[in-house]
Structures are given as structure tokens and as C-alpha cells.
C-alpha positions in Angstrom: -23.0 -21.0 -17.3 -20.0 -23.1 -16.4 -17.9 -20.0 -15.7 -20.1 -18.6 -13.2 -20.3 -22.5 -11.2 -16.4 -21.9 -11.8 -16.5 -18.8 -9.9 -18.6 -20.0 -7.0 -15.8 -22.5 -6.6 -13.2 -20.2 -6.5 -15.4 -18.2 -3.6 -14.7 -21.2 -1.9 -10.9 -21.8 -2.8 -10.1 -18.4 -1.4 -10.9 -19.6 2.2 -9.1 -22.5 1.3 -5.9 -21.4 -0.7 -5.5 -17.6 -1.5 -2.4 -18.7 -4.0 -4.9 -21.2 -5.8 -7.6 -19.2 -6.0 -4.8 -16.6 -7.9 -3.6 -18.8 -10.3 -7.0 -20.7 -10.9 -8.5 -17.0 -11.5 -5.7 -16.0 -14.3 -6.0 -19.4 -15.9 -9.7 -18.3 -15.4 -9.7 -14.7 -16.9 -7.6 -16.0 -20.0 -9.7 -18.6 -21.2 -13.1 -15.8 -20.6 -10.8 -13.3 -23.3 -10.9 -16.3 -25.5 -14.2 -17.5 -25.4 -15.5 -13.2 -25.6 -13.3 -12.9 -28.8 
């Protein structure tokens, strides 16, 4: 549930700051392959 509020953020950070949005969204997609495995 918290990743998905995460990601609505990040809808919001791209309009804001592409280059956060980017990083935010690896730090993002790493700690998802963690929690999945």
C-alpha cells in the first residue's frame, strides 16, 4: 500500500523535478526487488 501512495507522489515529482522523480524511482524499483524476493 505504501508503494502505490509512493508512486502517486512521484506522479507529482515529475512535474516538479524530472531528475528527482529518476532517482527517487531507482531508489524506488530497488527496494520493490527486495521486498518481491
Amino acid at each position: 500500500m505504501l508503494v502505490f501512495y509512493i508512486l502517486k507522489i512521484n506522479q507529482n515529482w515529475i512535474r516538479l523535478n524530472p531528475v528527482l522523480f529518476i532517482l527517487n524511482n531507482n531508489f524506488l524499483l530497488k527496494n520493490t526487488s527486495i521486498q518481491l524476493t
